[in-house]
C-alpha positions in Angstrom: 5.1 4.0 -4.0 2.1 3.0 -2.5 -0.7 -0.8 -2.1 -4.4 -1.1 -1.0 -5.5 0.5 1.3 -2.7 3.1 1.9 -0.6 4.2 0.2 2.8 4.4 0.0 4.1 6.6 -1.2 2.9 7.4 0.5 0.7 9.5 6.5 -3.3 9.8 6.5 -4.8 12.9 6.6 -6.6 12.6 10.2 -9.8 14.3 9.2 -10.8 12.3 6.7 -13.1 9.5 7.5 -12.3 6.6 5.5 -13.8 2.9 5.5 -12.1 -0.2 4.1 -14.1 -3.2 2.9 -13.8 -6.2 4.5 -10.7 -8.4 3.5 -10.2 -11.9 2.8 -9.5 -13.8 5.7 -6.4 -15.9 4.5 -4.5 -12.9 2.6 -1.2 -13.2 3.6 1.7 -11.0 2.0 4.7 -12.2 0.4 8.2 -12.3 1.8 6.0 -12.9 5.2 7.8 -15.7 7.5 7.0 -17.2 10.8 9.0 -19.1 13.0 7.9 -22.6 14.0 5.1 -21.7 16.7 4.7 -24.1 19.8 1.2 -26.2 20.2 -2.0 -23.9 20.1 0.1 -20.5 19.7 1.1 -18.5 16.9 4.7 -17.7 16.0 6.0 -14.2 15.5 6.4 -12.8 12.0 8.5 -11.1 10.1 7.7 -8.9 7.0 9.7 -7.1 4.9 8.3 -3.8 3.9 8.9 -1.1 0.7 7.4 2.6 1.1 4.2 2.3 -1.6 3.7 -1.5 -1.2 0.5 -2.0 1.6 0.6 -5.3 3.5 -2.8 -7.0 4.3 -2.0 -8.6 7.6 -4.4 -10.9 9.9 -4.4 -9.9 13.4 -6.1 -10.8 16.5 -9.4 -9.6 17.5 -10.5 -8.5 21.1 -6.6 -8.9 21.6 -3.4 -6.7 22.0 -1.3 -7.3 19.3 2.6 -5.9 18.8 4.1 -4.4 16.1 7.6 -4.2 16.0 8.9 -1.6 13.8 12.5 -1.1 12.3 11.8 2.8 13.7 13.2 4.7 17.2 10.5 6.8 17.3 7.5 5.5 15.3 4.7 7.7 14.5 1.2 6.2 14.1 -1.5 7.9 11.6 -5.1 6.0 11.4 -8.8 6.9 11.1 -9.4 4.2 12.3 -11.3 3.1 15.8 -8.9 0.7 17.1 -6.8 1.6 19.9 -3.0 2.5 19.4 -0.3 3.2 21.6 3.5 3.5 20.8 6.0 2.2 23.3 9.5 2.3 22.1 9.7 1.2 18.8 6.9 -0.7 19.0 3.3 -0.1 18.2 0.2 -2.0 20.1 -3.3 -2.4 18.0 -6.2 -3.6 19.5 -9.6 -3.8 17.8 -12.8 -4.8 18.9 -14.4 -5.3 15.4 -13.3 -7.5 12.6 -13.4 -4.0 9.9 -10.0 -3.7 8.1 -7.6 -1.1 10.3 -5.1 1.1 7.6 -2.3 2.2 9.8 0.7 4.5 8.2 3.8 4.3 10.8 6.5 6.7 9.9 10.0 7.4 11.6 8.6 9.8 14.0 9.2 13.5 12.4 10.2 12.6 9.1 7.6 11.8 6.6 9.8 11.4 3.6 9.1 7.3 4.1 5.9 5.5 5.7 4.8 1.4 6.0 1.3 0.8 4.6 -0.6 -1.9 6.5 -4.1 -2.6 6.7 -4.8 -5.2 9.6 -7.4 -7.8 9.0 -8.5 -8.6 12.6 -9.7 -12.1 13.3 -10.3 -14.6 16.2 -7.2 -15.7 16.7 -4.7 -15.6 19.5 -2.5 -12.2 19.9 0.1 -11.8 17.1 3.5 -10.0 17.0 4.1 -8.9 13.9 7.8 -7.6 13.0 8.8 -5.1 10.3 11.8 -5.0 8.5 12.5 -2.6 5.5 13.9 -3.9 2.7 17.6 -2.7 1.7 16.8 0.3 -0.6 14.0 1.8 1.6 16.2 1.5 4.3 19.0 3.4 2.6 16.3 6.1 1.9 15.5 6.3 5.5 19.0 6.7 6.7 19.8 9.4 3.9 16.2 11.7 4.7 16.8 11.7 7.9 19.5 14.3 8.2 18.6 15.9 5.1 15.2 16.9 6.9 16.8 17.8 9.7 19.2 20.4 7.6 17.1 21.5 5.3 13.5 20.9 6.2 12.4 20.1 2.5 10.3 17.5 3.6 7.1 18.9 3.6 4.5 16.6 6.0 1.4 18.4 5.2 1.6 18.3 1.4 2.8 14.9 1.6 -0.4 13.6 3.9 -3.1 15.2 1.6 -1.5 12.9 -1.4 -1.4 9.9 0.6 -5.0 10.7 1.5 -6.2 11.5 -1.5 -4.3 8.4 -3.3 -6.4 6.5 -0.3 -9.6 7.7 -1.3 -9.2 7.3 -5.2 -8.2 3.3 -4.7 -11.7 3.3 -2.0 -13.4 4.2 -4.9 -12.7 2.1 -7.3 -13.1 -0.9 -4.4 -16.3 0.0 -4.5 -17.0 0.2 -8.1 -17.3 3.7 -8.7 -15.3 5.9 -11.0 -13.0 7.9 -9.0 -13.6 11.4 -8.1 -11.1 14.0 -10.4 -11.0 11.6 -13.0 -12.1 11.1 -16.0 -12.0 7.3 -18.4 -10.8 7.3 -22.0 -9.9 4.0 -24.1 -6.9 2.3 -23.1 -3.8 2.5 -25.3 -2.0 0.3 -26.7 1.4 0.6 -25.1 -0.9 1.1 -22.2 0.3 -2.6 -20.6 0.8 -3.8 -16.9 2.9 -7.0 -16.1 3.8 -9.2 -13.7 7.3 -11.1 -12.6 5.5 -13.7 -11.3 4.6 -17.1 -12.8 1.3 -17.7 -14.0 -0.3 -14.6 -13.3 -2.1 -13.6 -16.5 -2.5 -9.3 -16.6 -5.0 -7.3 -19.4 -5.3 -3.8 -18.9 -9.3 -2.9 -19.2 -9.8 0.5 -18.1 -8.3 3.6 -17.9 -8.7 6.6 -16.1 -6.6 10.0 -15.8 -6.9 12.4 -13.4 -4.6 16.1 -13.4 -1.4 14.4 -12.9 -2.0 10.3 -12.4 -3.3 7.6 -15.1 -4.8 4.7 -13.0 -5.0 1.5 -15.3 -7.4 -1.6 -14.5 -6.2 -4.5 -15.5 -7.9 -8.3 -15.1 -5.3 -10.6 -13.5 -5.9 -14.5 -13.7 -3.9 -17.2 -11.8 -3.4 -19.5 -14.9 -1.6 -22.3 -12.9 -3.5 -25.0 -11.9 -2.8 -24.5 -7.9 -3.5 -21.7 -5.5 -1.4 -19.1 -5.6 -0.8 -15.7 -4.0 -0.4 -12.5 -6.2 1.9 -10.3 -5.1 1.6 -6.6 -6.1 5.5 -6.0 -5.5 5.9 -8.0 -8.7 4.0 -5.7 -10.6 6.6 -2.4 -10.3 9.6 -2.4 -12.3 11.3 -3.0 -15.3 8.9 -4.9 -17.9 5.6 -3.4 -17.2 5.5 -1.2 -20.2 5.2 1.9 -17.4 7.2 4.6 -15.6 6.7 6.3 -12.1 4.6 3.7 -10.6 3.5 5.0 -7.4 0.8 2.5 -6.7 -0.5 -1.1 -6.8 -3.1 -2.4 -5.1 -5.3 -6.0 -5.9 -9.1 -5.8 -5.4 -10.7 -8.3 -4.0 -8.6 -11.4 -3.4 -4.8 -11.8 -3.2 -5.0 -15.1 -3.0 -6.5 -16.9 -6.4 -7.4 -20.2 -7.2 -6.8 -21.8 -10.6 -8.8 -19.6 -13.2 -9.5 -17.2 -10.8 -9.4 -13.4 -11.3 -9.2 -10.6 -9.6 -8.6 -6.5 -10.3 -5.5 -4.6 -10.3 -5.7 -1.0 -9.6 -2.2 0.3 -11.1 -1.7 4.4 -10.4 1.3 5.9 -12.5 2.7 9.2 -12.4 2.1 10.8 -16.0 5.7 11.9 -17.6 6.7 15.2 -19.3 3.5 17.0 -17.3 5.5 19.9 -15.7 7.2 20.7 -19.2 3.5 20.4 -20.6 2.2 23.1 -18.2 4.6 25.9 -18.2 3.5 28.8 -19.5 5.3 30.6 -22.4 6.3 34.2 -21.8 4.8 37.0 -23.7 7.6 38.6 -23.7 9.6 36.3 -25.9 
């Protein structure tokens, strides 16, 4: 499954040029949690991350800053113009410019699993950053991993272009534009997205389907009367009224202040579409 701006679910095709809007400067993920820092510094953190689920982090601009991933062999895919370089299992971003930098890190040859991040680069001290998968994505990685080896059934390229297309279809509706391939309808009335998280308020708006995804637009509202932080991840599971989930992304705050709204981009895989588009045999 795949967040904004990448997408899980999701390795970036390397010719495609891309550009992110900016992003808030206090979005923090969930689940993010930082040691006690000494005077004037900034501790490491760590992050848990699921394949599909992006994480907005802030990073340090006109700095080196260190990922530390939970692969050997990390790959790096960006379109980025900031400067990466893989040492170990750790990856070092550096970025003149305070634009939003989408990296995908996979574990080296296998593409069967990626980490979404988009870096929000900001003048602050270098960060170290530390990734850690949660316990299912890490039972997926351990289990592809010698499957692709034995059977070479993951397939990179056709993997990429989806993750690069998913990319470009959430980029578009960032920007306010209806997204290229599909097509908007009315929504339905089992059409419904919710969220495991108290007082966050979700009606579904908009609908769009495309040859083999339905992407649903739903206002969200923080109905409590403090700031809060919407998380996507609470958005994908049982209760939303949806199956195959592949994607969830907010646009343009994840942080909200009482009453305040903001867009949720929700792509699902449509169900029963393979049976739908086999072809009956003349012969029968």
């Amino acid at each position: 499954m795949i967040g904004l701006f990448g997408v899980a679910c999701c390795a970036v095709a390397e010719n495609q040029t891309v550009e992110l809007l900016a992003v808030p400067a206090d979005v923090l993920k969930t689940g993010q949690s930082a040691e006690t820092a000494p005077a004037g510094g900034i501790a490491p953190q760590t992050i848990k991350v699921s394949a599909g689920i992006n994480e907005i982090i802030t990073v340090a601009q006109n700095h080196l800053n260190r990922i530390v991933t939970p692969f050997p062999s990390p790959r790096v895919r960006t379109v980025s113009r900031a400067e990466t370089q893989v040492e170990g299992n750790v990856v070092y971003v550096a970025s003149n410019s305070e634009d939003p930098v989408t990296l995908y890190i996979t574990p080296g040859e296998n593409e069967s699993l990626a980490i979404s991040l988009t870096l929000a680069p900001k003048l602050i001290p270098p960060r170290e950053i530390r990734l850690e998968l949660a316990g299912v994505e890490y039972s997926r990685l351990t289990q592809a991993q010698p499957a692709a080896k034995k059977s070479g059934e993951v397939d990179g390229t056709v993997q990429q272009e989806h993750i690069a297309q998913l990319k470009s279809t959430l980029r578009e509706l960032a920007l306010m534009q209806s997204p290229d391939g599909f097509s908007g309808r009315p929504v339905a009335a089992n059409e419904t997205v919710y969220c495991d998280q108290l007082g966050i308020q979700t009606t579904v708006g908009q609908a769009f389907d495309g040859r083999n995804t339905t992407i649903l637009i739903a206002k969200t509202v923080n109905t409590t009367p403090q700031r809060i932080e919407l998380d996507e991840r609470s958005c994908v599971g049982q209760g939303t009224g949806l199956s195959d989930i592949v994607a969830v992304a907010a646009w343009p705050d994840v942080w909200l202040e009482p009453g305040q709204s903001t867009e949720l981009f929700v792509v699902v895989k449509q169900r029963g579409l393979a049976e739908e588009q086999i072809r009956p045999s003349v012969l029968r």
